[in-house]
Each structure stands twice: as C-alpha cells, then as structure tokens.
C-alpha positions as CSV (number, residue, x, y, z in Angstrom):
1,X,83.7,107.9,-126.7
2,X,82.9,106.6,-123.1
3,X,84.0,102.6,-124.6
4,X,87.2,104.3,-125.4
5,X,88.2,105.6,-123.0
6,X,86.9,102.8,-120.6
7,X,89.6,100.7,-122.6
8,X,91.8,102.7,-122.2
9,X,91.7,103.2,-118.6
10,X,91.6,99.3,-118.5
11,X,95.0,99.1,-120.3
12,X,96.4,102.0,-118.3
13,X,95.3,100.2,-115.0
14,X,95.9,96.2,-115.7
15,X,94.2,93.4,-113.7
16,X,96.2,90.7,-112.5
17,X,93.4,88.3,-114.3
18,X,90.9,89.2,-116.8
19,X,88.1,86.9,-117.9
20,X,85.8,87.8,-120.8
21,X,82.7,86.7,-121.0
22,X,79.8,87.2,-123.5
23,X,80.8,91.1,-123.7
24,X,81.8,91.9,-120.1
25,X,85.0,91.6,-118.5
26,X,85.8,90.2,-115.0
27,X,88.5,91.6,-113.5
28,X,90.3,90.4,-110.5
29,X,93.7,91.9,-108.9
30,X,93.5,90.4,-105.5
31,X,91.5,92.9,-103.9
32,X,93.3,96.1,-104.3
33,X,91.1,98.9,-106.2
34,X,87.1,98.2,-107.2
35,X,88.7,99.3,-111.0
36,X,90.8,96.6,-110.9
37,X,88.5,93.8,-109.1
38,X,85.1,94.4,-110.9
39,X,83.1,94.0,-114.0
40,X,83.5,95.8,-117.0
41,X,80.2,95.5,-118.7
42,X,81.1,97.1,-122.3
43,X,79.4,95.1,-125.2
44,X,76.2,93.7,-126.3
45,X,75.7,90.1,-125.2
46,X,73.2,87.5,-125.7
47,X,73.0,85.6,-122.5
48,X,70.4,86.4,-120.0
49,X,71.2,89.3,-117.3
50,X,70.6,87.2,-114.1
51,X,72.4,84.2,-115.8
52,X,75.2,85.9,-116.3
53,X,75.2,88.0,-112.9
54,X,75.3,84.9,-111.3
55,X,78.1,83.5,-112.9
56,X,79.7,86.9,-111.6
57,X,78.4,86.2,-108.3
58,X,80.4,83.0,-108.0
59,X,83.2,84.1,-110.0
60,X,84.0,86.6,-107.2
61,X,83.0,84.7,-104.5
62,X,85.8,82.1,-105.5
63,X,88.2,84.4,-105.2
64,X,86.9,85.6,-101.8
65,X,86.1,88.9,-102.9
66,X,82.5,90.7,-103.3
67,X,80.7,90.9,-106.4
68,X,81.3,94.3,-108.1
69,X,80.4,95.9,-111.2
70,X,81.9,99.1,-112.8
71,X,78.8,100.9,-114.7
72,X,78.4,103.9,-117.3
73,X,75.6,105.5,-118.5
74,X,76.0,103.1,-122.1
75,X,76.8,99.4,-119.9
76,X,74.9,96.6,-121.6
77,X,72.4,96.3,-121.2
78,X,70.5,99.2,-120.5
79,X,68.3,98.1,-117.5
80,X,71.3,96.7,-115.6
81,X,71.9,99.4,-113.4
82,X,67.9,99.1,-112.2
83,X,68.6,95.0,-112.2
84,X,71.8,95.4,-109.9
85,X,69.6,97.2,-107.4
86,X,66.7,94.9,-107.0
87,X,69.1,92.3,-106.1
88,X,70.5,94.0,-103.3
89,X,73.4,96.1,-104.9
90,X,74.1,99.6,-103.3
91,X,75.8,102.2,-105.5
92,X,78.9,103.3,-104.1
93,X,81.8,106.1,-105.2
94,X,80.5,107.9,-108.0
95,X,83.2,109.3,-110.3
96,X,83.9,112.0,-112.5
97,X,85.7,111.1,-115.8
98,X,86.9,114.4,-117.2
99,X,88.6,115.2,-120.9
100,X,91.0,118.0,-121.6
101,X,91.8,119.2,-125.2
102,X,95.9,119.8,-125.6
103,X,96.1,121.2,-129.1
104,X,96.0,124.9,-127.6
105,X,97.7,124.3,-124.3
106,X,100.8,125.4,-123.7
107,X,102.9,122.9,-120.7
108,X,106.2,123.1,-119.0
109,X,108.2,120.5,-116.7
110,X,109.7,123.1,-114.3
111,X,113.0,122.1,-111.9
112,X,111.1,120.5,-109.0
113,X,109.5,117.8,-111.4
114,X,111.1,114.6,-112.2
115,X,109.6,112.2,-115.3
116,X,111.0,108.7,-116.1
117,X,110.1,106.3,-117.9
118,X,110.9,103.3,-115.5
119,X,109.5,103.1,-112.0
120,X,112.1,103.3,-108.6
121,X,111.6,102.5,-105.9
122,X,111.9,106.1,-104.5
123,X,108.7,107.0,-106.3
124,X,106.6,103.4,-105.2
125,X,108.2,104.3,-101.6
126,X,107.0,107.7,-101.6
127,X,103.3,107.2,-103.0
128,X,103.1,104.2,-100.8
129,X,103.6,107.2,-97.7
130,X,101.7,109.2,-99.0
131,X,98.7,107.4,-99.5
132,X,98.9,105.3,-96.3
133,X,99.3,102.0,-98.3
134,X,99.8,98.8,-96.3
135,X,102.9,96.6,-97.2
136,X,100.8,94.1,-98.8
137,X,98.7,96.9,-100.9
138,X,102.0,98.2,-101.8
139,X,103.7,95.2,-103.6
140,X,100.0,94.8,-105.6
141,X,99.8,98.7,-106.3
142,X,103.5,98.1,-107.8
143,X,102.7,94.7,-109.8
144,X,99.8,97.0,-111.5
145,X,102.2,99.6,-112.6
146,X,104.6,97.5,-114.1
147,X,101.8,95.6,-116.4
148,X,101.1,98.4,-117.6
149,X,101.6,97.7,-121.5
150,X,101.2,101.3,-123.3
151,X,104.2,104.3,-123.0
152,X,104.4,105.6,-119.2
153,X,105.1,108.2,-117.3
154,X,106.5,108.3,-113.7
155,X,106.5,111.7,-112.0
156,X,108.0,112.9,-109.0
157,X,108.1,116.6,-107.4
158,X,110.4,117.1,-104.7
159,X,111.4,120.1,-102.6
160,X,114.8,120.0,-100.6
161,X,115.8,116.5,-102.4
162,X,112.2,115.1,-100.4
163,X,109.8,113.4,-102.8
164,X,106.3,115.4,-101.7
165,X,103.9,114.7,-105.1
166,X,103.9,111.8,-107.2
167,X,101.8,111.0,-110.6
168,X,101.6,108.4,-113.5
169,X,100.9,109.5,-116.8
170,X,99.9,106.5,-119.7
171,X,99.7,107.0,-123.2
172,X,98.0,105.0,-126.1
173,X,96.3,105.8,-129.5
174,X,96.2,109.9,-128.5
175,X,94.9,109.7,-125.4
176,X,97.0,110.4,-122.2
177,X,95.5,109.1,-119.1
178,X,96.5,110.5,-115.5
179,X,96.2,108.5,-112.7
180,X,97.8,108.4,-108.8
181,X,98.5,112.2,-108.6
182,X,98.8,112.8,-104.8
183,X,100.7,115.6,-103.0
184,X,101.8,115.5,-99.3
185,X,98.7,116.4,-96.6
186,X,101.6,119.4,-95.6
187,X,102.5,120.9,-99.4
188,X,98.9,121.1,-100.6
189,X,97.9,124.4,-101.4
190,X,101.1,125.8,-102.5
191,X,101.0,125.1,-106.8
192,X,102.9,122.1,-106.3
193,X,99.8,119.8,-107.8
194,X,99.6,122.1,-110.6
195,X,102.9,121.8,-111.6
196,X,103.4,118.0,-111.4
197,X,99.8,117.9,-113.4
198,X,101.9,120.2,-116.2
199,X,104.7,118.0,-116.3
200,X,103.1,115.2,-117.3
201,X,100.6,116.7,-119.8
202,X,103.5,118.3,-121.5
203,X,104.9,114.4,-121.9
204,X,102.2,113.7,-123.1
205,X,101.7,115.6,-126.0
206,X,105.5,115.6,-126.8
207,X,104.6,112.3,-127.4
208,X,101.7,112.5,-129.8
209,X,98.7,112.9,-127.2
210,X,95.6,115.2,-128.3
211,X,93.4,114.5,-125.3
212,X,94.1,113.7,-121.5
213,X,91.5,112.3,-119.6
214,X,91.2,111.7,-115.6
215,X,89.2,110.2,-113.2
216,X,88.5,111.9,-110.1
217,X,85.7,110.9,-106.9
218,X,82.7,113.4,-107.2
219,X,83.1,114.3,-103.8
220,X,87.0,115.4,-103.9
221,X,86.2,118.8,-103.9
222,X,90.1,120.1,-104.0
223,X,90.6,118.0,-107.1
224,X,88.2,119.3,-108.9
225,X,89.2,122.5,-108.4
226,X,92.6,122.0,-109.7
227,X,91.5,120.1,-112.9
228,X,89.1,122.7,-113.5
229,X,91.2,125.0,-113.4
230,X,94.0,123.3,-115.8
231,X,90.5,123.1,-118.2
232,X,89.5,119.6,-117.9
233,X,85.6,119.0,-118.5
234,X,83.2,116.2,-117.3
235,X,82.2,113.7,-119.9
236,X,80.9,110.9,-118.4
237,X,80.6,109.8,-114.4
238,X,80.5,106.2,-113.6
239,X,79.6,104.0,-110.3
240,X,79.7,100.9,-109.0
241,X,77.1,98.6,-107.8
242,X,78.5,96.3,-105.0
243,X,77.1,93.0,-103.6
244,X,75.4,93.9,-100.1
C-alpha cells in the first residue's frame, strides 16, 4: 500500500525531470518542493548503497541543488535510513500520510466552492498570495500543476466574489489525492477549510474514487485537526534525509 500511493503522489505532483536508476528515482524540478527534487527510493536494486548514493550526490550537485532523499518505512534497502545518517544526512520534516475510506461518506459542494477542471489564473494568483510564493516559485508551482497527467480538480472558495481557500484534488486508479488546500491567515477558523475539503472529496468519488489520501507536516497541528475530524487516518509517515 505505501508503494501505491507513493506513485501516486508522484504522478499527482510531476517533476520537471525524472531519472530512474536501478530502482530509485531522481527527481529534479528546479528547486521548488523536497517532493519534487529528491529521491524516490521504491524498488529493490542490485547496485551497492554508497555507489549509488554517490551517483545521487553528484547528480544533485550538477544541478546546484542538495542531495535529498524522500524515505518510508519500506525504501530499499532497509538499512538506508541508518546509512544516510552516518554520512552526515539530518532528517528533516516528518510527514503524515493519512487515508480516508468514501464508501460511507456522504459530501456536498455548497455555493462558496468553485471546481474546474482547468487551472486560471485567478486560482494560481490566489494560492500564489496566499502562500507567500515568490514570482519565480510561482511560474514552477504552475508548470507542476499543469503536468499533472491523471483527472484534476481545481477548487476555489470565495466569499464576497474574493478567492480566500484554494485546493487541488487528483484522481487515478481509485485513489483521490489532495494536495495545496490553504485558506486565508484571516478566514481560518470559520468551516471554510471544511467545506472546500467536501467539495473536492465529493469529485472525487463522483468520479469513481474509493479512498482519498493526504499528506500533511506532523507538526501542523490545525490540519490535523480538520482531517481528523473529516475521518482521515494515519498510514504511513515519511521523512527526508538531506545532505548537511
């Protein structure tokens, strides 16, 4: 289960360039996001660990970007955690990846809630603001969205005609991811990320989904909350390991 859905969050969050190599996968996006510039160490290989963290190593370091790697409890192989950290590799933002059964939910898109199927420029505008993104960040954030190969979902909740919450919803072979859900620092508190969350789960399993699944920083405390409270359930954490 945790392979799955770790493909699946790699289709729902494209890298610019993807590089396999004897079971893990480099990932590079210039930068922007650890999910989208790390390794992706899924499958069993047969060339030695510090041979192939090396060729990592200078893999990133071409690129001018730090060596990351992107680890469950099942990477490959099993020690590689333990290896990363005797080469100097601190763990860094540890992350709660949560499933939520829909067959017995019951969801509703109410008024304030816009879904599309096609970005605008409204919603990248608005989740750009929201989330403090740089100009630069911004035109990569957008380039990821729009590889994005499986169905999507682009949602927008506005009050007075004024964009305040935005979310992305992503569906392939059952499973609808959620990603970017952010609501305005001055409308938290008020429902409003309970509502957009509803919207796009009830897209979802219009359109065939049996599970949704999330990823959410162990320490977001308010997150949690909500999710718990729609039902979601940890699964699986993961962490990276980052060159020091």
């Amino acid at each position: 289960m945790i392979r799955t859905i770790e493909e699946l969050s790699m289709n729902a969050w494209p890298a610019m360039q993807s590089l396999h190599y004897d079971g893990w996968v480099l990932r590079c996006t210039d930068g922007y996001t650890k999910r989208a510039n790390s390794v992706y160490p899924l499958y069993p290989s047969d060339i030695s660990v510090d041979e192939k963290i090396e060729f990592c190593e200078s893999f990133y370091r071409d690129r001018e970007l730090p060596a990351v790697f992107k680890l469950t409890r099942v990477s490959t192989p099993a020690h590689l955690d333990t290896h990363l950290e005797k080469r100097g590799y601190r763990a860094d933002s540890l992350t709660s990846v949560q499933l939520l059964d829909l067959s017995a939910g019951e969801y509703v898109t109410t008024d304030d809630v816009d879904l599309t199927s096609t970005d605008t420029q409204a919603w990248h505008t608005a989740f750009g603001r929201m989330n403090t993104i740089s100009p630069d960040r911004q035109a990569t954030h957008e380039s990821i969205l729009r590889a994005i190969l499986p169905d999507k979902c682009y949602a927008s909740l506005s009050v007075n005609r004024h964009i305040i919450g935005c979310g992305l919803g992503v569906l392939q072979s059952g499973y609808l991811g959620i990603f970017d859900i952010v609501i305005a620092p001055d409308h938290r508190g008020q429902e409003h990320g309970t509502h957009l969350m509803d919207a796009i789960l009830a897209w979802g399993k219009q359109g065939g989904a049996n599970a949704a699944y999330l990823q959410v920083m162990c320490d977001n405390e308010p997150a949690l909350r909500l999710y718990e409270k729609l039902g979601f359930q940890e699964k699986y954490q993961y962490w990276y390991r980052i060159k020091q």
